[in-house]
N, C-alpha and C positions, 0 to 999 in steps of 0.2 A: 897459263893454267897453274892456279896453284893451291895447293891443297894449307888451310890454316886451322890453326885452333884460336878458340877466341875463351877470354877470361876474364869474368866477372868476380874481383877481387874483394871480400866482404872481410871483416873484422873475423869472423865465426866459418864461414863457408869461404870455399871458391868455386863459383860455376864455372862450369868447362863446356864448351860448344866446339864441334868440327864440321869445318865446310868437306862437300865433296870433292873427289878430286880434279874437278874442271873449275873448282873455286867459284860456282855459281849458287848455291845454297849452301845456308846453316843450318844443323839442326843441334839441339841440345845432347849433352854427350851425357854428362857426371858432375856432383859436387864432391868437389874431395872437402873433408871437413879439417881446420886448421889443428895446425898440432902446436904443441910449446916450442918447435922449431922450426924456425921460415926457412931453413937449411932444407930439412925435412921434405917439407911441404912445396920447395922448392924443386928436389930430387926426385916427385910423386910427378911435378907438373914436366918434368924432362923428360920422365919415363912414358907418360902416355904424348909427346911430343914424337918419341921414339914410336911406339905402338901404333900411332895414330898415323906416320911417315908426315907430319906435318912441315912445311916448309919457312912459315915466318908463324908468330907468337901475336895475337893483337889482344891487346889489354884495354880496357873500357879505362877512362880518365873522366873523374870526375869534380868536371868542372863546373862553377857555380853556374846561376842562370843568367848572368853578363857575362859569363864567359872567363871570367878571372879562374886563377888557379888556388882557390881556399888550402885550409891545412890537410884537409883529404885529398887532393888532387897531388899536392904535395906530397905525400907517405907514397903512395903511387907510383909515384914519377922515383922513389927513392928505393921500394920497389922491383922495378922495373929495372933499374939499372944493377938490380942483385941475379935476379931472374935473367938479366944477358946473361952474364957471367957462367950459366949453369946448363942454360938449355940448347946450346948448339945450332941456333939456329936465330935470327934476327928479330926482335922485338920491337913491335911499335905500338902508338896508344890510337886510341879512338874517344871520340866526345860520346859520352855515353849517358849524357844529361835526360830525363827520364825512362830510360830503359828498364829500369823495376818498377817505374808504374806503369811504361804499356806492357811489360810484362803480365804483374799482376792484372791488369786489365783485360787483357786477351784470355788467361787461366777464367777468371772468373767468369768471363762469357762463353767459355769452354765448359762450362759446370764445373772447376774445379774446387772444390770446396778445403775450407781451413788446413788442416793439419797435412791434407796431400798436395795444397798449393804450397804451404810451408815449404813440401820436401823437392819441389821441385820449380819453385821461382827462379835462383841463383843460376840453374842452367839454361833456363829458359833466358831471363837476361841475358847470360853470355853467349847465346843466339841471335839476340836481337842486336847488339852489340857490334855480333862475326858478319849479323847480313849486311849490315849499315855499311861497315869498310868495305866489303865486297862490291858492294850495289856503289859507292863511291870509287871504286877503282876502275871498274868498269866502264862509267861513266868517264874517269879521266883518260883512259883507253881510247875509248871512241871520241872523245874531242881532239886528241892527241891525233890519230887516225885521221880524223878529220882536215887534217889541217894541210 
């Protein structure tokens, strides 16, 4: 059982999603909006690591659609290894390859319309994102189990 946050890392925003703490659902938490210092913004995403009692950090990795690692997936992974450094607790990534279109996808058949999809894509992302590793841990669990 374990309790995660998950993060949808944007240029502009970061969505934040926390599972419960049997680590079997996500739901969308917060976007903290980026500041001139990833230091910052970095100390924002520890503190509600802290808040949140979360155990491991999963960061959406976005990889192209062959699956190569472009120059965004790249910044990520470089990232990622600033964000160990800070938050106390273990970071890994997840393929997160259309996650803000079934995001957006789901808002919009939810009726959410423009400017409040706007405000809340980024954490919906980093929902769909926390449930995917979940829903795959789980799965390696029980074949694991199985064995």
């Amino acid at each position: 059982m374990t309790r995660a946050l998950g993060l949808d890392l944007g240029s502009k925003r970061i969505g934040v999603a926390v599972s419960d703490r049997g680590g079997i659902i996500a739901s969308p938490l917060t976007v903290v909006a980026r500041s001139r210092s990833r230091r910052h913004d970095h100390d924002r995403l520890a503190a509600l690591v802290d808040e949140e009692e979360a155990e491991v950090v999963v960061v959406g990795l976005p990889r192209s659609m062959s699956g190569d690692l472009g120059p965004a997936a790249r910044g990520v992974l470089k990232e990622v290894q600033a964000l160990a450094t800070v938050v106390g607790v273990p970071v890994e990534t997840y393929d997160e390859r259309l996650t803000t279109v079934a995001a957006e996808s789901a808002l919009r058949e939810g009726g959410v319309r423009g400017a409040a999809r706007r405000q809340v894509v980024d954490k919906v992302a980093a929902a769909v994102i926390l449930q995917g590793w979940l829903d795959a841990r789980r799965l390696h669990e029980v074949a694991r189990d199985d064995r």
